[in-house]
LODOZA-503951 format. One record per atom (N, C-alpha, C): y, x, z. Coordinates in steps of 0.1 Angstrom, whole numbers, padded with zeros to 4 digits, always signed. Layout:
<pts>
YXZ/...
</pts>
This chain:
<pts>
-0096+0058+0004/-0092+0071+0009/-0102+0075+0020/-0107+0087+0019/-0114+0096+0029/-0109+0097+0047/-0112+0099+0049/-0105+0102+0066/-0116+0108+0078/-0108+0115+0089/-0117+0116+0097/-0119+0109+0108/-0112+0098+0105/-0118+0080+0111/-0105+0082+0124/-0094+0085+0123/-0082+0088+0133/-0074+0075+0127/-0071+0065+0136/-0059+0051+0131/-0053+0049+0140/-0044+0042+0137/-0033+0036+0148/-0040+0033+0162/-0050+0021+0157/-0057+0014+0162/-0063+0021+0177/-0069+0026+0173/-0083+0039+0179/-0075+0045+0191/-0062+0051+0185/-0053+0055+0194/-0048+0048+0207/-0044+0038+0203/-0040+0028+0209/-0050+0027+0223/-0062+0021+0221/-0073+0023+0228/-0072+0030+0235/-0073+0047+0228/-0079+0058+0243/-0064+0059+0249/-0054+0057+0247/-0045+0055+0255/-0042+0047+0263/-0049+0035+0258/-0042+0028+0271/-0057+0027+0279/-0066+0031+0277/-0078+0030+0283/-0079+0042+0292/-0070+0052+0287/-0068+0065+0298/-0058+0060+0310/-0049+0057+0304/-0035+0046+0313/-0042+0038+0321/-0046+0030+0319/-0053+0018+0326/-0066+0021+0336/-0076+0034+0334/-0078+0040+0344/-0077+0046+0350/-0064+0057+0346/-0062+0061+0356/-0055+0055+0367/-0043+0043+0362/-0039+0032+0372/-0048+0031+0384/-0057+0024+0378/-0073+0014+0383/-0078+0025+0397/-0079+0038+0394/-0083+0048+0401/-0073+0054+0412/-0060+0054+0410/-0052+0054+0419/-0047+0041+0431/-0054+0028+0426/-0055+0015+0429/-0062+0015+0439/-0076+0020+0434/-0088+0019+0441/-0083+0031+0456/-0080+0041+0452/-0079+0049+0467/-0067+0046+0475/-0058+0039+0471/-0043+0036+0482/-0055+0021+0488/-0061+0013+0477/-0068+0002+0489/-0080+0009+0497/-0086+0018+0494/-0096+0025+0504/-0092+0029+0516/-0076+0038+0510/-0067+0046+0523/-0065+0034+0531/-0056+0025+0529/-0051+0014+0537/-0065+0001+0544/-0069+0007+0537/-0085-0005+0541/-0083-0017+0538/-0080-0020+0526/-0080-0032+0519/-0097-0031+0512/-0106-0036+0516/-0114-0032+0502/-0118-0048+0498/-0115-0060+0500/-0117-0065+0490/-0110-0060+0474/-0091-0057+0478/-0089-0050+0465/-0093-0040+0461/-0096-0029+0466/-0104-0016+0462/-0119-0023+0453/-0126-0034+0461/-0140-0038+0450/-0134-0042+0437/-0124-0049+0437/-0119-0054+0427/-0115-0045+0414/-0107-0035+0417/-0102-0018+0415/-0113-0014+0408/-0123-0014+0415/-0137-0006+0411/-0142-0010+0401/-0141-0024+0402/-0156-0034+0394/-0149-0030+0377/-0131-0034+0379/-0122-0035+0365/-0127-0020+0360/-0119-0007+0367/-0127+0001+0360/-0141+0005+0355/-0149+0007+0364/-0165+0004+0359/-0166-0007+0346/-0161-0017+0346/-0165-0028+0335/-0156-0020+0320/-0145-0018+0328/-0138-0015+0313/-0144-0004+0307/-0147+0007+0316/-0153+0017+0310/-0167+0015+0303/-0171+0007+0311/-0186+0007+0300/-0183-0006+0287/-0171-0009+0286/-0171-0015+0273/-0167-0006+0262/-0159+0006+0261/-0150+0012+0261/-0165+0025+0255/-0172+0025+0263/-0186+0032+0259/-0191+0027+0251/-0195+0013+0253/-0204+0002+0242/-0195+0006+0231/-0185+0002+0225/-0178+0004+0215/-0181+0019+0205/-0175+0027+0218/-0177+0043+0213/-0190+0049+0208/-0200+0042+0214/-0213+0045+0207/-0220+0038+0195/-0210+0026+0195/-0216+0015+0184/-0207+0024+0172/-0195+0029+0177/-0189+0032+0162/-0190+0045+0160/-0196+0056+0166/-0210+0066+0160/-0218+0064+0156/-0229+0058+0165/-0240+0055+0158/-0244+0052+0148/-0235+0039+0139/-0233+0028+0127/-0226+0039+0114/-0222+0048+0121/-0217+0064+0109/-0227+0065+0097/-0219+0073+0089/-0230+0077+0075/-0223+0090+0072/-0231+0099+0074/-0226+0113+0066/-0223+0114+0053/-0212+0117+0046/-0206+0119+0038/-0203+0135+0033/-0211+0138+0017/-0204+0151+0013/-0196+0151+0005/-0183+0155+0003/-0176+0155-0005/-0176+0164-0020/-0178+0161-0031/-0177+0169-0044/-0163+0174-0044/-0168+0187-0051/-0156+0196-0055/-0149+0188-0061/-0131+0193-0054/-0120+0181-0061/-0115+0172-0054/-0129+0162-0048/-0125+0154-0038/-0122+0157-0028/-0110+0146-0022/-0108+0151-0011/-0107+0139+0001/-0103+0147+0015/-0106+0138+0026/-0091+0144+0035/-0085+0128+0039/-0073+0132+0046/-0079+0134+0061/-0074+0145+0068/-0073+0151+0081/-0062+0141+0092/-0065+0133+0100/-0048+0126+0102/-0044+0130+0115/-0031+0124+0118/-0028+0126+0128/-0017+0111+0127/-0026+0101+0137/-0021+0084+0135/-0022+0081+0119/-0008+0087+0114/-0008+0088+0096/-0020+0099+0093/-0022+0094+0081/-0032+0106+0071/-0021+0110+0065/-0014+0122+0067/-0006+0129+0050/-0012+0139+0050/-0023+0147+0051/-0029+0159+0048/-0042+0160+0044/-0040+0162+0029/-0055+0157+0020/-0061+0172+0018/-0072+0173+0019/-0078+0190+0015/-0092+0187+0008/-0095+0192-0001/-0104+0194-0009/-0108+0209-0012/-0122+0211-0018/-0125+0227-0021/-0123+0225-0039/-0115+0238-0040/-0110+0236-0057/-0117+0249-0063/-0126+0256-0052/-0133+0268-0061/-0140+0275-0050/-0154+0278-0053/-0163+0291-0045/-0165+0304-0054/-0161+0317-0048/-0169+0328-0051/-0176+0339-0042/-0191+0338-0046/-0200+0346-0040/-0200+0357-0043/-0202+0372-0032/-0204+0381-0037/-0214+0390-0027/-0230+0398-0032/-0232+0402-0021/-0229+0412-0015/-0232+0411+0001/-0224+0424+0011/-0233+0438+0009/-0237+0452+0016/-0243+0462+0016/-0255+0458+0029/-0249+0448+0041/-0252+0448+0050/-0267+0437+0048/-0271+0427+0032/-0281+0417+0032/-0269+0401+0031/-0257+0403+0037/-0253+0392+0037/-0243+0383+0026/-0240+0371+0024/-0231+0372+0010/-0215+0366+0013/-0206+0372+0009/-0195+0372+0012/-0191+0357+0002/-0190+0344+0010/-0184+0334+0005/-0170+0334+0007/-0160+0330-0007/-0147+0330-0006/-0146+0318-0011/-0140+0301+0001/-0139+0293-0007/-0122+0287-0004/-0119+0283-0023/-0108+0280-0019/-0100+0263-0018/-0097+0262-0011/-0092+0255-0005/-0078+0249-0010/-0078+0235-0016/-0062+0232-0017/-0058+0219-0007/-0045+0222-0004/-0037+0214+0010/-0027+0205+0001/-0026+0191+0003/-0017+0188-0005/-0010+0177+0006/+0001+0174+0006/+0010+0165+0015/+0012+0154+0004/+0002+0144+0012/+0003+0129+0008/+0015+0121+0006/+0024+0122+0001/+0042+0112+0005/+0033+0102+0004/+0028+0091+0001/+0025+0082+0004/+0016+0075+0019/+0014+0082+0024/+0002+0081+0040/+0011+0085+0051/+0024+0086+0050/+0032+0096+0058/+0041+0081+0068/+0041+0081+0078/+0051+0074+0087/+0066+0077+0084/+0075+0067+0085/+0085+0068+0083/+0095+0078+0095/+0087+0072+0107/+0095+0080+0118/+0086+0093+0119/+0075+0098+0110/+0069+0114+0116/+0078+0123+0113/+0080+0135+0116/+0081+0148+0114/+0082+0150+0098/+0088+0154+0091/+0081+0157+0080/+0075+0170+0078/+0073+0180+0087/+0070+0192+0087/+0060+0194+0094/+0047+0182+0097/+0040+0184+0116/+0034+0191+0103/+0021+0197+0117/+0010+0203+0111/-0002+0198+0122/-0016+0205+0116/-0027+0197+0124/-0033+0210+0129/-0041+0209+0142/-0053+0223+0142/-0065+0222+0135/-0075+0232+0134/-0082+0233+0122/-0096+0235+0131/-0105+0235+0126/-0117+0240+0128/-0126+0240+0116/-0129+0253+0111/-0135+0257+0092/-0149+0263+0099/-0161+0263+0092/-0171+0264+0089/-0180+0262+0079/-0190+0270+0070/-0196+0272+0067/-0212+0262+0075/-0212+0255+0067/-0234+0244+0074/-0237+0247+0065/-0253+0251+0072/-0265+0253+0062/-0276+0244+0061/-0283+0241+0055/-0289+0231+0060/-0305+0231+0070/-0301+0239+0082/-0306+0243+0091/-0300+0240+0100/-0286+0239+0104/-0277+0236+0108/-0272+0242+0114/-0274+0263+0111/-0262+0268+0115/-0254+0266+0110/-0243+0271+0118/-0228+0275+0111/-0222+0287+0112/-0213+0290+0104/-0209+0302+0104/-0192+0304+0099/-0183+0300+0111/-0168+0303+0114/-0165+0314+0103/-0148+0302+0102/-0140+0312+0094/-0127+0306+0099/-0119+0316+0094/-0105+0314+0100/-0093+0302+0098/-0090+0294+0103/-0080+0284+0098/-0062+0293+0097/-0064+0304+0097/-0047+0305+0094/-0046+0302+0084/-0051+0305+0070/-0041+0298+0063/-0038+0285+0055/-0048+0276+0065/-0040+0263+0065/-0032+0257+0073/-0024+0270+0081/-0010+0268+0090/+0004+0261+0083/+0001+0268+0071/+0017+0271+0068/+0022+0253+0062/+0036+0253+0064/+0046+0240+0062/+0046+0236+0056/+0041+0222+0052/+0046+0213+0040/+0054+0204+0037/+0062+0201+0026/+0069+0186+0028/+0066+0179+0016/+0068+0167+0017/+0059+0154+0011/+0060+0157-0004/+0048+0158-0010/+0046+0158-0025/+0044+0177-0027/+0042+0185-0021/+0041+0196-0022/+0025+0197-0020/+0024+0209-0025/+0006+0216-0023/+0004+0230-0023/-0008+0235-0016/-0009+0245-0023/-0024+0250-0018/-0027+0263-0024/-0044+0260-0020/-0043+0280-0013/-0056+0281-0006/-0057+0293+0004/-0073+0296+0003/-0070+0308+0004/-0088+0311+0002/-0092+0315+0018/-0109+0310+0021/-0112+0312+0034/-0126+0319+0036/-0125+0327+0038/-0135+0343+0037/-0148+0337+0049/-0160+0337+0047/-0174+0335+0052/-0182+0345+0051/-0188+0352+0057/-0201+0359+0058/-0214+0350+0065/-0223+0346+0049/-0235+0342+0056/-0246+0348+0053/-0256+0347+0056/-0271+0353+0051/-0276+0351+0043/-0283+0356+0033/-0285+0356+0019/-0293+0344+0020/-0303+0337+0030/-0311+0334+0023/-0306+0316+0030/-0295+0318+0034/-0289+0307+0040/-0287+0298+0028/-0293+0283+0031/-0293+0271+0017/-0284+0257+0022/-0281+0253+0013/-0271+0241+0011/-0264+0241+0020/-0253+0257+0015/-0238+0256+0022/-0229+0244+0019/-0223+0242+0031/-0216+0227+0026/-0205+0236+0036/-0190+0229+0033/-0180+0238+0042/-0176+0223+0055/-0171+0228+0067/-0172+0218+0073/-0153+0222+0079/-0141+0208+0076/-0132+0216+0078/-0128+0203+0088/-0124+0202+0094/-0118+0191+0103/-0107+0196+0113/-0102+0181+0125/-0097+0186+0131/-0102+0194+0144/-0095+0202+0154/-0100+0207+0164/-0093+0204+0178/-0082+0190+0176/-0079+0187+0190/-0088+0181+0195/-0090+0187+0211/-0101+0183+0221/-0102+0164+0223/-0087+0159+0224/-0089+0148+0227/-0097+0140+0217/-0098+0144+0203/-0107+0139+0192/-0116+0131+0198/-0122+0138+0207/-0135+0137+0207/-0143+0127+0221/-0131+0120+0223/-0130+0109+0228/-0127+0094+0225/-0122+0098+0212/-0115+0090+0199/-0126+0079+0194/-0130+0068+0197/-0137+0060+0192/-0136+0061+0173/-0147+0061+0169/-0147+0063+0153/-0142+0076+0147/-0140+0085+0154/-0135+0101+0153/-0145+0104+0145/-0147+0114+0136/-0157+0118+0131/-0159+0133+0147/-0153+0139+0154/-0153+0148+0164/-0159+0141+0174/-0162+0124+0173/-0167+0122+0191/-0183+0125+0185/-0184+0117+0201/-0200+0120+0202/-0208+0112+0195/-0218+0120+0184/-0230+0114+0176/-0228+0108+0166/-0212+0112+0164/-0202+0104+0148/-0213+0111+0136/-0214+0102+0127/-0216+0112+0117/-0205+0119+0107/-0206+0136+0102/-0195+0140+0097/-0193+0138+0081/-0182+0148+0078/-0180+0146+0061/-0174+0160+0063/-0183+0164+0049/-0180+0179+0044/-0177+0179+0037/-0180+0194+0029/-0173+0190+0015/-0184+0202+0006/-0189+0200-0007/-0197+0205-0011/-0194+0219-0018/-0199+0229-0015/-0193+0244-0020/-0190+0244-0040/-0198+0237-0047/-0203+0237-0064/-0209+0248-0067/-0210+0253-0077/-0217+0266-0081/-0204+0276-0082/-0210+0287-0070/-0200+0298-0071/-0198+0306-0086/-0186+0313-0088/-0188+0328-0096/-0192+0337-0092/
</pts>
């Protein structure tokens, strides 16, 4: 299975690595206030150390990335802790505009994994989106995520078309759909942190 590299695991980490600093940092300034500083060095050294392991990690598990395009059909779960939200592109149509540019319509199918699904989630969550159009220049060119808003329950699907205007002479569209919560991107092995490599998904030959 596909993913945007989101697990238990990972979570775990930037939480208790958020928790545990900010402890450490609230540590360090009641022993500065009170003028303890052997504990305040102590305070300091733990955070400073943790965090640069915490770094080491996060960079080793970007770096060591491989970009990934996805073929039409295939797909890649989006998660949140669990993966239940698989998307794939199930069709492109080009058309050109008056303005020089060409109206991409690609569509999109959402299908709810019952199998990838936590016993205690929601069965109704949803994720935020962030959709783009890459060229292989490396603009991009935004499109709208409403409608992969709408509610699923387990073993259901359905697919949504998502409207692009790029430039004619723009080459190897690839669609880029992931997630767009900020914390991502703190997420050790996220495909959203820093210097991850990503996974698209390939347009095929429009109509």
């Amino acid at each position: 299975m596909i993913t945007d590299g989101l697990n238990p695991l990972t979570v775990l980490l930037f939480v208790g690595a958020a928790l545990a600093g900010a402890t450490l940092i609230v540590l360090y300034i009641f022993a500065r206030v009170t003028k303890r500083e052997p504990f305040a060095r102590i305070a300091l050294r733990l955070l400073l150390g943790g965090a640069g392991v915490y770094v080491v990690i996060f960079l080793v598990a970007s770096l060591t990335s491989r970009s990934r395009v996805l073929a039409v059909g295939e797909e890649k779960h989006i998660c949140e802790v669990d993966c239940h939200l698989a998307y794939a592109v199930a069709a492109t149509k080009a058309e050109p505009l008056a303005n020089g540019q060409v109206r991409h319509t690609v569509t999109v199918k959402v299908r709810f994994d019952e199998e990838t699904i936590s016993s205690r989630r929601p069965r109704d969550a949803t994720n935020s989106w962030y959709v783009a159009l890459l060229d292989d220049a490396g603009n991009r060119y935004p499109g709208s995520a409403d409608g992969l808003k709408r509610k699923l329950i387990p073993g259901e699907s359905y697919t949504t078309d998502i409207v692009f205007d790029v430039p004619a002479d723009a080459k190897g569209l690839r669609l880029v759909l992931r997630n767009d919560d900020p914390e991502s991107t703190f997420i050790i092995g996220h495909e959203n942190s820093l210097f991850h490599a990503k996974t698209t998904f390939a347009l095929g030959k429009a109509s």
